[in-house]
C-alpha positions in Angstrom: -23.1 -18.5 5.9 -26.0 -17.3 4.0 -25.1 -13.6 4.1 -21.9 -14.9 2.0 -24.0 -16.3 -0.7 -24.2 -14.4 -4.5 -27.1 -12.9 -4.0 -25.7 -11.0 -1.3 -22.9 -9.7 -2.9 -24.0 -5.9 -4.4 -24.3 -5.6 -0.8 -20.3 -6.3 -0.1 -19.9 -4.8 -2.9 -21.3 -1.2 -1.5 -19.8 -2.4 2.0 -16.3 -2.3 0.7 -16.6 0.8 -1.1 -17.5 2.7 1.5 -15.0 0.9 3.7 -12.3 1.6 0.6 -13.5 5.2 0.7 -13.2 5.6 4.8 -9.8 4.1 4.2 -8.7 6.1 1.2 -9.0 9.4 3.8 -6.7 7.6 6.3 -4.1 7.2 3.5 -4.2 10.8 2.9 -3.9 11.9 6.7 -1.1 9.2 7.0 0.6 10.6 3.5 0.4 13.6 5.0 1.3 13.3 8.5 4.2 10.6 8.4 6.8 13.1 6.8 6.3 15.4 9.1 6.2 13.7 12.0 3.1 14.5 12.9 1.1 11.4 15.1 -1.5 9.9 13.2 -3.1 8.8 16.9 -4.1 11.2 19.6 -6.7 14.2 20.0 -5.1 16.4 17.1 -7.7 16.7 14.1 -7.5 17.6 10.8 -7.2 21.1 10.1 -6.7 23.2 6.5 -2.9 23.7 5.8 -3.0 27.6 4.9 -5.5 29.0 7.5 -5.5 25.9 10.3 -9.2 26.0 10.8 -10.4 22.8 12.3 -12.2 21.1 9.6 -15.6 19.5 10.0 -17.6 16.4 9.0 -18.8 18.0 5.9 -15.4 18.6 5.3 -13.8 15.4 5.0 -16.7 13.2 3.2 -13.8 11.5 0.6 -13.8 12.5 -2.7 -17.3 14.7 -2.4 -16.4 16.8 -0.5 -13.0 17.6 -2.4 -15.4 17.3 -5.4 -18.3 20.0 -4.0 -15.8 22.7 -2.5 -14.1 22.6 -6.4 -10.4 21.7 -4.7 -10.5 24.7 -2.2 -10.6 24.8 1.3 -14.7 26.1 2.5 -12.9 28.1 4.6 -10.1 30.5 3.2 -10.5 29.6 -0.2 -7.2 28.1 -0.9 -6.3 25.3 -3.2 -6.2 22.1 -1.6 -4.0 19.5 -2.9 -5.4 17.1 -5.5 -3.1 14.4 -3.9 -6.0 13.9 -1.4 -8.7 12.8 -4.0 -5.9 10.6 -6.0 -5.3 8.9 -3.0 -8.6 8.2 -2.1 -10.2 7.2 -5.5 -6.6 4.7 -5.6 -7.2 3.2 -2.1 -10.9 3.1 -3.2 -10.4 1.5 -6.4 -7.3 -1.2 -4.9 -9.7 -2.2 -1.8 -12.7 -2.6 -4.8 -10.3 -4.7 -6.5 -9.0 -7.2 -3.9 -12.0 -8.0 -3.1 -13.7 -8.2 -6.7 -10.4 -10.7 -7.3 -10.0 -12.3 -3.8 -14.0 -12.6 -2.7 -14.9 -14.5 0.6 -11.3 -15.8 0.9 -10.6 -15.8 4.6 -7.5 -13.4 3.9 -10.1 -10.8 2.1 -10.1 -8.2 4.8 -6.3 -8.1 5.7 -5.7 -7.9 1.7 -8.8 -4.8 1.5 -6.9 -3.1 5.4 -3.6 -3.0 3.2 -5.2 -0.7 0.8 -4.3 2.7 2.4 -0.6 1.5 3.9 0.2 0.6 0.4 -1.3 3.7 -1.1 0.6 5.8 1.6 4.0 4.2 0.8 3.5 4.9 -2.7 2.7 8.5 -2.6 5.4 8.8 0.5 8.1 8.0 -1.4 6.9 9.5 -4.9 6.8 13.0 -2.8 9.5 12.5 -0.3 11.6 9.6 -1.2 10.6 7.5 1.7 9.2 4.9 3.0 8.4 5.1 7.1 9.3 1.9 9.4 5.7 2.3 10.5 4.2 2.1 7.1 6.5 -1.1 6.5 5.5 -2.8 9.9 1.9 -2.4 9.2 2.3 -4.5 6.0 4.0 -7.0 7.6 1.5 -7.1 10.8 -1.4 -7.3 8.0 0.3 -10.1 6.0 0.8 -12.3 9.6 -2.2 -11.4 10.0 -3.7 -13.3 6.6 -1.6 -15.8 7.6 -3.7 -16.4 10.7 -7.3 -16.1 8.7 -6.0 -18.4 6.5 -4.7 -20.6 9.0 -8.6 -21.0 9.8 -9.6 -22.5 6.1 -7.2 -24.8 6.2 -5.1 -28.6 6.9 -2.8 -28.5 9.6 -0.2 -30.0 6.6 -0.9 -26.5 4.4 -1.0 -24.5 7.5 2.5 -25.6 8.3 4.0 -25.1 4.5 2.0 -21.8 4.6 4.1 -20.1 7.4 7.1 -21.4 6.3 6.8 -20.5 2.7 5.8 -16.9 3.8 8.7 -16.8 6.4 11.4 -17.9 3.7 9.4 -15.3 1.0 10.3 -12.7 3.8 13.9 -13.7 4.3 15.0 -14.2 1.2 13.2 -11.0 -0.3 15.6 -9.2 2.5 18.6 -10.5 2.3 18.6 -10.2 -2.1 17.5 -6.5 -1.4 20.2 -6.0 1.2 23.1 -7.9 -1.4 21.7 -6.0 -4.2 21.8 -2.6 -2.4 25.4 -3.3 -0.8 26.3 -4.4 -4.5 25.0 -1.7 -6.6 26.1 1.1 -4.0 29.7 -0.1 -4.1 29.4 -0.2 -8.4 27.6 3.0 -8.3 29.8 4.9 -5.5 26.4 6.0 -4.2 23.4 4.6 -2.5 21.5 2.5 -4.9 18.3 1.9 -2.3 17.1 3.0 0.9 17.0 1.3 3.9 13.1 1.5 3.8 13.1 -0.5 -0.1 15.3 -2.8 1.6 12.3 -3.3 4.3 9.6 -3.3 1.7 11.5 -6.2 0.2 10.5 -8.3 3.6 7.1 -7.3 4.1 6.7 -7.9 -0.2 8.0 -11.5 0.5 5.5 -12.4 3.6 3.1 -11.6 1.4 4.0 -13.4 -2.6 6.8 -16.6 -0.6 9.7 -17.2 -2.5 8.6 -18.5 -5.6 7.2 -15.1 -7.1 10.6 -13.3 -6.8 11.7 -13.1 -10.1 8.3 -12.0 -11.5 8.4 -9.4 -8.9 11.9 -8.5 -9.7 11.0 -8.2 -13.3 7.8 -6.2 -13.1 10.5 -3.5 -10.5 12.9 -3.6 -13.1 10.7 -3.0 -15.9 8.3 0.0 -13.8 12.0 1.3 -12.3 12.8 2.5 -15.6 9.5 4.3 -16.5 8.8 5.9 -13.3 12.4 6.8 -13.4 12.2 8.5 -16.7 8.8 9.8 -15.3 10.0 11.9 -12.2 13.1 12.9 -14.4 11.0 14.8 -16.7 8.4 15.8 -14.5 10.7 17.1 -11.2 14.3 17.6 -13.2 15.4 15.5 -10.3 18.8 13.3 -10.7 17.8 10.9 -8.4 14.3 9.1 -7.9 12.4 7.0 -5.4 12.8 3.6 -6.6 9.9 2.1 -4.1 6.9 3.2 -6.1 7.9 0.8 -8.9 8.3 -2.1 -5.9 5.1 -0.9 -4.4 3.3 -1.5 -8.0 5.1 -4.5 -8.6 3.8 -6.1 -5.3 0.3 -5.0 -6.6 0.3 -6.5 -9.7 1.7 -9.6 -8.1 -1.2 -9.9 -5.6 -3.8 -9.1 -8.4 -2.5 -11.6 -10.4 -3.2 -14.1 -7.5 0.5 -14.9 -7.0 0.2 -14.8 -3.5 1.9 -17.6 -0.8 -1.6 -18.2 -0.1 -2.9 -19.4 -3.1 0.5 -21.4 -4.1 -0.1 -23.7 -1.4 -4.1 -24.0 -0.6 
C-alpha cells in the first residue's frame, strides 16, 4: 500500500511514538496496580498516591506532564515517583525501536503492543520480585498473535514450520526452566526461581523457537550476575529478582532479529 512506502515513514515514525508514549502510561498504571491487586479494567481512575485526588487529563500527558509539575503531584505537592517517567521514556524508546528494526513486517504491531507488558515485568520484579500470570499471558497472547499476522505474509510450507518451531521454542524453554529450577533448588536448599521466571521461560520461547536458547541463556547468565551485584549494593538485599536479566535477555534477542519468525521466512 502506498501509505507504507519511504516517503511515508516520518509519519509512522511520529505514529508510533505517540502510540509508545500512550503505552508507556499503561505500563506505569499496570507496574503499579498488579502488586497490589488493584484491577487495571473497570471505572476506578487514576488518582495521586498521598492525597487520592482524582487526577485529570493534564495530569497524565506521559513524560510532560511528570516533566512540567517538576516530579510532584499539582495537587498536594508531594513527590511522585520517578519510576513513572523511566517507564515511559523505556516503553517509548523499546516500541521506537521495534519498529525502527522490524519496519512493515506483518508482526510489527504485536512486537510495538509487547512494549509495556515487557516494561511492566521488568520493573515488577525489580520492585517486588515478581512476575504476575497476567503479565506472562499477555506475552504469550501477543506472540500467538504474531504468529497469526505472520501467518498472512507467508507459504502454507513456512506457516506450518512457523507454529511448530514457536510451539517447541515454548516447550522446551519450560520444561529447561522447570529442570533448572527443580535442580538448582535442591543444590541450593532454597528456591533458585520463581514460578513466574519459570513462565517467562514459555512465553520467551514462543517468541525466539528453539534455536536461540543458548544465546538467550548466555545473555541471562551474563546480566544475572550484574544485576545481581546491582540490587545487592543498591537494596543490601540477599536475594534478588532474577527475571529482569531474562526480561533483557529476551530484548536483546528480539533486537538482534533472532526471532522464530525471521529463522524460518
Amino acid at each position: 500500500m502506498g501509505i507504507f512506502l519511504p516517503e511515508f515513514h516520518i509519519f509512522w515514525l511520529i505514529v508510533v511514538g505517540l502510540s509508545g508514549l500512550a503505552l508507556g502510561s499503561f505500563a506505569g498504571a499496570l507496574a503499579w496496580r498488579l502488586p497490589r491487586n488493584i484491577k487495571i479494567t473497570g471505572r476506578r481512575r487514576s488518582a495521586c498516591t498521598d492525597c487520592e485526588q482524582t487526577l485529570r487529563a493534564a495530569d497524565l500527558i506521559p513524560v510532560f506532564s511528570w516533566l512540567y509539575n517538576r516530579g510532584k503531584c499539582r495537587h498536594c505537592g508531594k513527590a511522585v515517583s520517578s519510576d513513572y517517567i523511566v517507564i515511559e521514556v523505556f516503553t517509548l524508546a523499546l516500541a521506537v525501536s521495534f519498529f525502527l528494526i522490524f519496519g512493515y513486517q506483518p508482526y510489527t504491531p504485536a512486537l510495538i503492543l509487547s512494549a509495556p507488558v515487557i516494561t511492566a515485568m521488568f520493573f515488577i520484579d525489580w520492585r517486588h520480585m515478581i512476575i504476575p500470570d497476567v503479565l506472562n499471558l499477555a506475552l504469550g497472547g501477543l506472540g500467538i498473535l504474531a504468529l497469526i499476522l505472520v501467518s498472512f505474509d507467508a507459504t502454507g510450507y513456512m506457516v506450518q514450520g512457523i507454529w511448530q518451531q514457536a510451539l517447541a521454542g515454548a516447550a522446551i524453554f519450560f520444561v529447561l526452566a522447570y529442570l533448572l529450577t527443580w535442580g538448582m533448588s535442591a543444590l541450593l536448599k532454597k528456591q533458585a526461581m520463581g514460578g513466574g521466571d519459570i513462565k517467562f521461560f514459555a512465553a520467551a520461547g514462543l517468541w525466539l523457537g528453539p534455536m536461540v536458547l543458548p544465546l538467550f541463556m548466555m545473555l541471562s547468565g551474563g546480566l544475572g550476575v550484574i544485576f545481581g551485584l546491582i540490587s545487592r549494593k543498591i537494596t543490601g538485599r540477599e536475594y534478588f529478582p532474577f527475571g529482569p536479566a531474562l526480561i533483557v535477555a529476551f530484548i536483546i534477542c528480539l533486537l538482534m532479529k533472532k526471532t522464530v519468525f525471521l529463522t524460518l521466512l
